[in-house]
MARTORDO-712383 format. One line per field, with one value per residue (C-alpha): residue number from 1; residue in three letters; chain; x, y, z. Coordinates in Angstrom, 3 decimals. Example, Ala and Ser with C-alpha at 12.3 -4.5 7.8 and 13.67 -1.06 7.14 Angstrom:
// residues 2
num [1	2]
residu [ALA	SER]
chaine [A	A]
east [12.300	13.670]
north [-4.500	-1.060]
up [7.800	7.140]
END
This chain:
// residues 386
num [1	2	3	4	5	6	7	8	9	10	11	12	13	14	15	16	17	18	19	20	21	22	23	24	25	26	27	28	29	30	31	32	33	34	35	36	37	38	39	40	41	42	43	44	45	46	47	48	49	50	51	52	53	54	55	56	57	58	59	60	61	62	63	64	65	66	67	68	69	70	71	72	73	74	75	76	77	78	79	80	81	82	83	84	85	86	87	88	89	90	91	92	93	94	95	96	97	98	99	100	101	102	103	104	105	106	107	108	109	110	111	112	113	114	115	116	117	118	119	120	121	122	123	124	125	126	127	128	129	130	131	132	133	134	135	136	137	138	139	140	141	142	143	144	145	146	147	148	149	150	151	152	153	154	155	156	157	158	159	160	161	162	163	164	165	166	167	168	169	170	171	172	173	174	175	176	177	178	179	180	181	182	183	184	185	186	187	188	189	190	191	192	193	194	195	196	197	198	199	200	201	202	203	204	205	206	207	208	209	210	211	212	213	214	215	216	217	218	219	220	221	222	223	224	225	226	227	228	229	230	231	232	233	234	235	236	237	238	239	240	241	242	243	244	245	246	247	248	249	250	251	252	253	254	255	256	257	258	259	260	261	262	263	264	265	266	267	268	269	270	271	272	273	274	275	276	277	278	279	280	281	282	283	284	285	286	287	288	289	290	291	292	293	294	295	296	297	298	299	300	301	302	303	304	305	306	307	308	309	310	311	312	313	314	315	316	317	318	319	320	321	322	323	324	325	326	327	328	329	330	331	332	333	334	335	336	337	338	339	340	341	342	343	344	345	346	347	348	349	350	351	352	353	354	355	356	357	358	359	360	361	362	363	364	365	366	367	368	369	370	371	372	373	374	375	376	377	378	379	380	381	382	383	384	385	386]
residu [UNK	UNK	UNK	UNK	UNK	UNK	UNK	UNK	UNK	UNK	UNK	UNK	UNK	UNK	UNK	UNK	UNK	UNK	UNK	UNK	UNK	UNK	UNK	UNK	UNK	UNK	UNK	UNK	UNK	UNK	UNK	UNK	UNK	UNK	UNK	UNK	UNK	UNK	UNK	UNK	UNK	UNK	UNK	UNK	UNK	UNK	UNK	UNK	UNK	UNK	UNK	UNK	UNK	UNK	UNK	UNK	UNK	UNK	UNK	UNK	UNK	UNK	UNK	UNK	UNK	UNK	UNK	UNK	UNK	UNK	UNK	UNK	UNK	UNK	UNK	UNK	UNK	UNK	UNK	UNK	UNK	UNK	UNK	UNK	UNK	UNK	UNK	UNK	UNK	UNK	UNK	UNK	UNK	UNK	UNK	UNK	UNK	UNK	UNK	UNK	UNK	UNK	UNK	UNK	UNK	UNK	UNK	UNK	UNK	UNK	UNK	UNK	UNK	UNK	UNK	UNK	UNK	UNK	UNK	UNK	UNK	UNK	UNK	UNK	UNK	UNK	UNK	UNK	UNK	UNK	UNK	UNK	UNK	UNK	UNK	UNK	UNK	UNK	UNK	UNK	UNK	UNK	UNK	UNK	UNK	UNK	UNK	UNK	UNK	UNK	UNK	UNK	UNK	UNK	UNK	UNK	UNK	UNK	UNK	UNK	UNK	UNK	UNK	UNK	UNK	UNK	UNK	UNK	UNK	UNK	UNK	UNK	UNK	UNK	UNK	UNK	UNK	UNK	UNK	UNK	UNK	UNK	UNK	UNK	UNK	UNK	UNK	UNK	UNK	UNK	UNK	UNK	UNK	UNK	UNK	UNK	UNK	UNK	UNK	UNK	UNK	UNK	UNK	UNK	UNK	UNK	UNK	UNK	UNK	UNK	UNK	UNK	UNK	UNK	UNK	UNK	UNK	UNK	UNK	UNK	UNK	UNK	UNK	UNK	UNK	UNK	UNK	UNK	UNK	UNK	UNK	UNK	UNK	UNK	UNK	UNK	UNK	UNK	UNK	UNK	UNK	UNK	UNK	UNK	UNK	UNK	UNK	UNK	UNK	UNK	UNK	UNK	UNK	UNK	UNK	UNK	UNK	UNK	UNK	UNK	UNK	UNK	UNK	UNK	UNK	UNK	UNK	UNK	UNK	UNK	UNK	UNK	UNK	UNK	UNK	UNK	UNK	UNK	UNK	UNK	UNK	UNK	UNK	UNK	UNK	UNK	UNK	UNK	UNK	UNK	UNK	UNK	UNK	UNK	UNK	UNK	UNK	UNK	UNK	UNK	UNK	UNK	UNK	UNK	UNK	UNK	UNK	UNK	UNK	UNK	UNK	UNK	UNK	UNK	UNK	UNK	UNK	UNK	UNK	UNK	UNK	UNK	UNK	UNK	UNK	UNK	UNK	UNK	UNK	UNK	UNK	UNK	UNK	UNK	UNK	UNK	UNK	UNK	UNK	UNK	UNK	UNK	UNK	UNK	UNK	UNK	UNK	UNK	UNK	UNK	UNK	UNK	UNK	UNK	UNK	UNK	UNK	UNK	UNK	UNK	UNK	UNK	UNK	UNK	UNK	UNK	UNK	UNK	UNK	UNK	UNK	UNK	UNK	UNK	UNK	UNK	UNK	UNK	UNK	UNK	UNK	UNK	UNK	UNK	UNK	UNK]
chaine [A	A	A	A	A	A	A	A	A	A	A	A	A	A	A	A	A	A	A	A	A	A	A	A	A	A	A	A	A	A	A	A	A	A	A	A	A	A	A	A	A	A	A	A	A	A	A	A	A	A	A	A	A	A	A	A	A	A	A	A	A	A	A	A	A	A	A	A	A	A	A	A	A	A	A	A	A	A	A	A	A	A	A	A	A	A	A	A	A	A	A	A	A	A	A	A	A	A	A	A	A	A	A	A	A	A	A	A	A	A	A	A	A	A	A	A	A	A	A	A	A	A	A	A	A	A	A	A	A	A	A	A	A	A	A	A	A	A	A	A	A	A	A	A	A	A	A	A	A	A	A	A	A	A	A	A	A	A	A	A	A	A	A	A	A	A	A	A	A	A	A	A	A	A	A	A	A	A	A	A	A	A	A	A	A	A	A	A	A	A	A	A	A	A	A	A	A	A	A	A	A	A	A	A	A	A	A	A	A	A	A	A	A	A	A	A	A	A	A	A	A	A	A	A	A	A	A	A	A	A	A	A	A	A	A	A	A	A	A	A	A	A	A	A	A	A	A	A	A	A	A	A	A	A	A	A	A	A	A	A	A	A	A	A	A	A	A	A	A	A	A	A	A	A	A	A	A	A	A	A	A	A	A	A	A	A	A	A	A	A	A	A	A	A	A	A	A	A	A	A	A	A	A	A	A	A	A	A	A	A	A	A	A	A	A	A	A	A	A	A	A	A	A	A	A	A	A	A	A	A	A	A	A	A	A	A	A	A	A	A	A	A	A	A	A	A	A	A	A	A	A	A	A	A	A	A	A	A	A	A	A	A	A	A	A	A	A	A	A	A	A	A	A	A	A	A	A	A	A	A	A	A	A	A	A	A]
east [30.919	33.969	37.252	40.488	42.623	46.511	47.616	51.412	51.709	49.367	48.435	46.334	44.866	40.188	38.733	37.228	40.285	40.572	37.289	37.665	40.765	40.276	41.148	44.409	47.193	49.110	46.780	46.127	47.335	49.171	51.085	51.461	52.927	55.312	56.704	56.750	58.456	61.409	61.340	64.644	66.069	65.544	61.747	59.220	55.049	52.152	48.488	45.311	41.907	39.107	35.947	32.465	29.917	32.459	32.626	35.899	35.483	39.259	42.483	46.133	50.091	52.472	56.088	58.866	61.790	65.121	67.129	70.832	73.525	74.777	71.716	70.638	73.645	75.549	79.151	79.219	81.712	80.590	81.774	82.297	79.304	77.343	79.189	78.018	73.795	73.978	75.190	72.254	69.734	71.204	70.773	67.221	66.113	68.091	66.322	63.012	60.287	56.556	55.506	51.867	52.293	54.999	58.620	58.871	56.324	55.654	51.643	49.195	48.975	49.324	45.324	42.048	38.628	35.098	33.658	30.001	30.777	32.954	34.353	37.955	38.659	37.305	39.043	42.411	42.159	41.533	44.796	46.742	45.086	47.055	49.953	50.426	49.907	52.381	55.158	54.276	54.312	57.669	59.253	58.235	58.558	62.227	63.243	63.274	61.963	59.844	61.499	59.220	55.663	55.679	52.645	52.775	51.985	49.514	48.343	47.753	44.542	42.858	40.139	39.097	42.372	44.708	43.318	45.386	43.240	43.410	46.806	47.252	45.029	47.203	50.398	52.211	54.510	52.992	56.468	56.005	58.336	59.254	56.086	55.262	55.787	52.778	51.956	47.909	47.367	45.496	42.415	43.899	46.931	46.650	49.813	53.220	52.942	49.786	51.995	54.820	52.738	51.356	55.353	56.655	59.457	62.527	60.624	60.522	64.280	65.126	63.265	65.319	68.215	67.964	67.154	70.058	72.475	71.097	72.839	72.964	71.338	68.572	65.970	64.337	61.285	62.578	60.596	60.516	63.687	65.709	64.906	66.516	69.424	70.471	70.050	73.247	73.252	70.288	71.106	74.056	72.795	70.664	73.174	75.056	71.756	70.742	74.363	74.318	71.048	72.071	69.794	68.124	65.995	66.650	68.500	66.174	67.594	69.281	66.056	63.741	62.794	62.294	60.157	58.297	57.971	57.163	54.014	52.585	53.346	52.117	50.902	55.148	57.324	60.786	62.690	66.827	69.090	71.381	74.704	75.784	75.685	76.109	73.522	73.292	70.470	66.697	63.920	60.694	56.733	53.828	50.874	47.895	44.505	44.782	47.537	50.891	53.354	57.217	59.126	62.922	65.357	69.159	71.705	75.654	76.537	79.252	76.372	73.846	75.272	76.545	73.400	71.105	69.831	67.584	65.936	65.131	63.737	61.311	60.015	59.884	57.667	55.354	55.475	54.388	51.430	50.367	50.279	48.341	46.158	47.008	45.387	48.432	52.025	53.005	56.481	57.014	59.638	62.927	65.026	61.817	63.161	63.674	60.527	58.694	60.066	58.706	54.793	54.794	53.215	54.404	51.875	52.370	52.564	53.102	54.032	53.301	55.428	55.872	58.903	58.114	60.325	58.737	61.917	63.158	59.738	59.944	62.899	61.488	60.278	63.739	65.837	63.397	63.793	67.702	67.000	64.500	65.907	63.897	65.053	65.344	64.321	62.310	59.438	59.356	56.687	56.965	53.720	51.487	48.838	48.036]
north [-9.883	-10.743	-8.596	-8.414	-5.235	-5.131	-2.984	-1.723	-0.604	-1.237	2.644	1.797	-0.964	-0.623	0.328	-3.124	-5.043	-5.413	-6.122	-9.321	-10.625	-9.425	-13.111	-12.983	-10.239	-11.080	-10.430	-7.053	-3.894	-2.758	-5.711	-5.622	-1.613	-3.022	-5.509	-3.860	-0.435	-3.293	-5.650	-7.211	-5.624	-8.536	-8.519	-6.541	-6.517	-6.566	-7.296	-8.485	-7.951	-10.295	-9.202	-10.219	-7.257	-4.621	-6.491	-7.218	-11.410	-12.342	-11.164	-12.801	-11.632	-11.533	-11.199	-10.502	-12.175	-11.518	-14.580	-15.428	-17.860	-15.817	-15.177	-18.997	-20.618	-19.446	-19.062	-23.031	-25.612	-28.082	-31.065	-30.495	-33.137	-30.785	-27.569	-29.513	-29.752	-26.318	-24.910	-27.193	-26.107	-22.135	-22.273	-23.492	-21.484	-18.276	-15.074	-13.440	-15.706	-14.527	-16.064	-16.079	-16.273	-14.216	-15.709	-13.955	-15.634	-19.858	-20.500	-20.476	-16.629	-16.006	-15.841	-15.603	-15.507	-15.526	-19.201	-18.089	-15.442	-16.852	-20.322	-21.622	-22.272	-18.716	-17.064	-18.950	-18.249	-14.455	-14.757	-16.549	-14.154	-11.110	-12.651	-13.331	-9.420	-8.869	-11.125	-8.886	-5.681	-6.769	-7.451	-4.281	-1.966	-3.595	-5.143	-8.589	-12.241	-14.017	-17.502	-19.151	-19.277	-20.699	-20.824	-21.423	-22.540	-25.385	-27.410	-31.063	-31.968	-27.879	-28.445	-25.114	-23.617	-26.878	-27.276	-29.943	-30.318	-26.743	-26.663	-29.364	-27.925	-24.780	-27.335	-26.460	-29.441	-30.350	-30.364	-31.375	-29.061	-28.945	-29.204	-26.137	-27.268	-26.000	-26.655	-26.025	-25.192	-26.982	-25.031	-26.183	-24.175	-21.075	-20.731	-22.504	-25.194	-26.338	-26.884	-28.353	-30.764	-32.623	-32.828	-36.416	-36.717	-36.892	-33.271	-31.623	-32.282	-31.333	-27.609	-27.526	-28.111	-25.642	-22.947	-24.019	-23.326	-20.260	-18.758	-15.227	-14.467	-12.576	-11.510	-7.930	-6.712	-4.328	-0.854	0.469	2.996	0.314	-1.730	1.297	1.948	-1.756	-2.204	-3.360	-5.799	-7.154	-7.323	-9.266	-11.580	-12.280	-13.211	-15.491	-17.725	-16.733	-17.949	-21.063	-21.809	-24.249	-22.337	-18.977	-16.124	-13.460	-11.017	-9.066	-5.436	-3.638	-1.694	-4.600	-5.165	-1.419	-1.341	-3.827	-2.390	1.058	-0.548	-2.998	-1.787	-4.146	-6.817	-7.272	-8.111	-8.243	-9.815	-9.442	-11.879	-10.222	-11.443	-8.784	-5.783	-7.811	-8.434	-12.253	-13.289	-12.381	-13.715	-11.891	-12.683	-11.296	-11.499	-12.686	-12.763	-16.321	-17.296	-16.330	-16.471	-16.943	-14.572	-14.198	-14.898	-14.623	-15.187	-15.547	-18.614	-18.999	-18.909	-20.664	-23.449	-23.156	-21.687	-23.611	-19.995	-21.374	-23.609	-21.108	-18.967	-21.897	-22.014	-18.370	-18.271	-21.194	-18.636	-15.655	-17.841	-19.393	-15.709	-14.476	-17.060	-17.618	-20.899	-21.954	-21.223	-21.079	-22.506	-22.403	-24.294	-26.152	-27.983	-29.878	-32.405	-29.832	-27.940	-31.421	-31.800	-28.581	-29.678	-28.718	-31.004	-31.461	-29.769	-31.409	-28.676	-28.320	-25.960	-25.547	-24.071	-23.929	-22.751	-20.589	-22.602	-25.759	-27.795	-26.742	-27.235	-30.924	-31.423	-28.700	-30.817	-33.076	-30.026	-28.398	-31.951	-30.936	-27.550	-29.008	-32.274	-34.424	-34.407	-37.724	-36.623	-38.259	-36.382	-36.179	-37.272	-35.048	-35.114	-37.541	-37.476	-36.009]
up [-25.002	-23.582	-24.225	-22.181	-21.363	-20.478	-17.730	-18.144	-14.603	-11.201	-10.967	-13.956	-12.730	-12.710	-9.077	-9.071	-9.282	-5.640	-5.435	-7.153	-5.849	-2.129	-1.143	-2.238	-0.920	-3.854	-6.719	-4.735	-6.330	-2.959	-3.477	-6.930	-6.459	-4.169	-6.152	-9.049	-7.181	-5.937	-8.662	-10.035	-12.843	-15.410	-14.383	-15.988	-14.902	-16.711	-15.518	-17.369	-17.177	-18.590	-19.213	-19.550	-20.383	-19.253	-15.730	-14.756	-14.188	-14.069	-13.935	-14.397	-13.517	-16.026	-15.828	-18.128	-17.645	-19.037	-18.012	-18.668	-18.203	-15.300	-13.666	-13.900	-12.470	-9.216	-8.055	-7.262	-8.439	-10.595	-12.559	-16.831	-16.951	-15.065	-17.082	-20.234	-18.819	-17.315	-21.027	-23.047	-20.116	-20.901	-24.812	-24.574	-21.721	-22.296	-23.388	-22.445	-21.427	-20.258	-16.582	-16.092	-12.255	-9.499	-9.618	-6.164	-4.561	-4.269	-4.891	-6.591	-6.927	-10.675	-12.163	-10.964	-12.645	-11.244	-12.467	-12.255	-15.090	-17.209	-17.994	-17.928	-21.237	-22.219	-19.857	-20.528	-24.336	-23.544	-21.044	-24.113	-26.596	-24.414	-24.183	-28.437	-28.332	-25.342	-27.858	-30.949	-28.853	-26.500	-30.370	-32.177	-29.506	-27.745	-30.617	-27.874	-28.854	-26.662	-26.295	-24.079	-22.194	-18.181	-16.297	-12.356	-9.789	-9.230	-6.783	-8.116	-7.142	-7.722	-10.097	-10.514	-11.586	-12.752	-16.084	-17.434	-20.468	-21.170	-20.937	-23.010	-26.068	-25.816	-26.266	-22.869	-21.102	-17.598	-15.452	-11.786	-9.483	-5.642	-3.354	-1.145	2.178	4.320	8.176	8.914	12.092	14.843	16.854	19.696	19.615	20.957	22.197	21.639	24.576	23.213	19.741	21.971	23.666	20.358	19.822	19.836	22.513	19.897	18.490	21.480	22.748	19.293	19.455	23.191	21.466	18.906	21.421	23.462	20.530	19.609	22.852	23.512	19.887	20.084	17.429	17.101	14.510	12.322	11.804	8.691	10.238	11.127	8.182	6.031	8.365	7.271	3.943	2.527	5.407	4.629	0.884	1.931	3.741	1.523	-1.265	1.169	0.997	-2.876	-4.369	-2.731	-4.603	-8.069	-9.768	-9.991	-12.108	-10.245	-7.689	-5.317	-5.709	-2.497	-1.147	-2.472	2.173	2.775	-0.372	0.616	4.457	2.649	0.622	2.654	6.221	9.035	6.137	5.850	8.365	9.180	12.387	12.205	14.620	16.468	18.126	20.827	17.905	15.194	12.766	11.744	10.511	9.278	7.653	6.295	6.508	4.420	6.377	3.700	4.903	7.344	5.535	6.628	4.261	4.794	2.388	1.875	4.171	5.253	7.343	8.120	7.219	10.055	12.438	10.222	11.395	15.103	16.302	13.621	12.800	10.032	12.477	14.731	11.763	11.374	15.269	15.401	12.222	13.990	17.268	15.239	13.280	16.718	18.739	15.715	14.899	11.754	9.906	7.810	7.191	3.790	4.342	0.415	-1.258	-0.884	2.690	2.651	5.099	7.905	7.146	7.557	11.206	12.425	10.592	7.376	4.690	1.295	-1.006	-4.989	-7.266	-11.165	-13.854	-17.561	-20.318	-24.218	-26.000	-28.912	-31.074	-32.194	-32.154	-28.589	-27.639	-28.165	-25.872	-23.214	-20.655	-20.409	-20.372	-17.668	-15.903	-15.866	-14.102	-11.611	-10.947	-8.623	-4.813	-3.002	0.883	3.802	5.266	9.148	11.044	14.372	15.911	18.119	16.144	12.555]
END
């Protein structure tokens, strides 16, 4: 027989959940605790369990998301054209939607089932069956409509988990959105002259230059201490980076870093840039299995560009996967072109919603098309061989 169960909160989560999904720091319920303890405060959690005999055989994230004009669109200047997309995109997107998947994180982190247990379409239809009784339960209990249904993220060419077929029998829109931009390391590199030297030339003078504009900056790990001592600085460097984003779902609270620090410990790190006493810049890493995984970031934007800070956030994340032998950095999404010259690979990745609405539904995919509008760019090439 196979049944699923919905978890409200990770403290309620079976003893064998880890078990299952100890490949994956994000599916893990010391992750889950932390994110949930410093989510935003338009996202809500809720976890599900399949299973087969009373054997938990997969599980999947959901997330709540109470999104709004305001939080969608930031503090930029646009044209009444654009006004006029950004207010169709608002009216058909607007309201609570369910994300099968982590808005936090880029990947392919959202569900997990055991294959040799139970098959894909079973265990999707089980997911699906959960979430009609999360929309009947979100509506009776908070009196809230469920507008639409978004499932990411997924590689192209996974077979085991991008089930276009299923998808398409459950009547979601394939969208294709922004690859994740990852650089898999070579065996040879065990330290960052062996990277250097598999540099092209132009690559090298250009990592030498980068360094040599970073001048007296300096960067420093942050203890959990240290990481408390500056949170509103971190929190506003932060938004200097977030508002400049066209478009977003969410605002990480104040405390969401020292949350993090406090949950995960050495699996989350955190390195601040300094100038003299000044505080200038950071970026964040959550260390997953042989994956490490770049997290939020931030940075004063006067020096963002002097001392190409976000540059050197990319060769310092290389360092720190090189030193600890890491197999891949996760570079995640967005400035592909830059992320390109330092290694990383563009990754094709998709996304599948429904709108509850059977009329908006039709024009979903063109109006998601509008929020996720396709970036021209030119992928760098910066290594002798590959």
């Amino acid at each position: 027989m196979k049944t699923y169960q919905i978890y409200y909160s990770s403290k309620e989560l079976p003893v064998s959940w880890d078990d299952l999904v100890g490949h994956d720091m994000f599916l893990q319920s010391k992750y889950l605790k932390a994110i949930e303890n410093g989510a935003p405060e338009n996202i809500e959690l809720f976890y599900i369990g399949v299973f087969s005999n009373n054997a938990l055989v997969g599980v999947a994230i959901i997330q709540r998301v109470k999104l709004y004009l305001k939080d969608m669109f930031r503090k930029t200047q646009v044209s009444c054209l654009k006004e006029f997309l950004q207010n169709i995109v608002s009216k058909v997107l607007k309201g609570n939607i369910l994300v099968v998947g982590n808005l936090m994180q880029t990947g392919q982190h959202g569900i997990y089932f055991n294959k040799n247990q139970i098959t894909y379409p079973e265990y999707l239809n089980l997911v699906f069956n959960a979430l009609q009784f999360l929309k009947k339960e979100i509506k009776s209990k908070q009196g809230k409509v469920i507008r639409m249904i978004l499932v990411k993220d997924f590689f192209v060419h996974n077979e085991k988990f991008n089930g276009k077929e299923e998808f398409e029998k459950l009547y979601l829109h394939r969208v294709s959105v922004q690859p994740n931009m990852i650089l898999n390391m070579y065996s040879n590199w065990k330290q960052f002259g062996d990277y250097s030297s598999d540099l092209k030339k132009k690559y090298r003078d250009r990592y030498k230059r980068a360094r040599k504009k970073l001048g007296s900056i300096r960067a420093f790990e942050f203890d959990i201490e240290t990481i408390s001592a500056n949170t509103a600085l971190l929190h506003k460097l932060y938004l200097n980076v977030c508002n400049n984003a066209k478009f977003n779902s969410f605002i990480l609270p104040k405390d969401h870093f020292y949350v993090m620090k406090r949950n995960l410990g050495d699996d989350f790190r955190v390195y601040g840039y300094y100038l003299e006493d000044k505080l200038v810049g950071f970026y964040t890493l959550i260390l997953n299995g042989v994956h490490l995984e770049t997290y939020f970031l931030g940075y004063d934007s006067e020096h963002q560009y002097k001392n190409q800070l976000y540059l050197n956030m990319l060769y310092d994340m290389l360092i720190f996967g090189i030193e600890h032998r890491f197999s891949s950095i996760v570079y995640a999404r967005t400035a592909m072109a830059i992320k390109s010259s330092v290694g990383a690979k563009p990754y094709n990745m998709e996304m599948y919603l429904k709108h509850t609405n059977s009329v908006l539904n039709v024009i979903l995919k063109p109006v998601f098309g509008l929020m996720n509008p396709k970036q021209e760019w030119e992928e760098r090439h910066p290594f002798k061989r590959r």
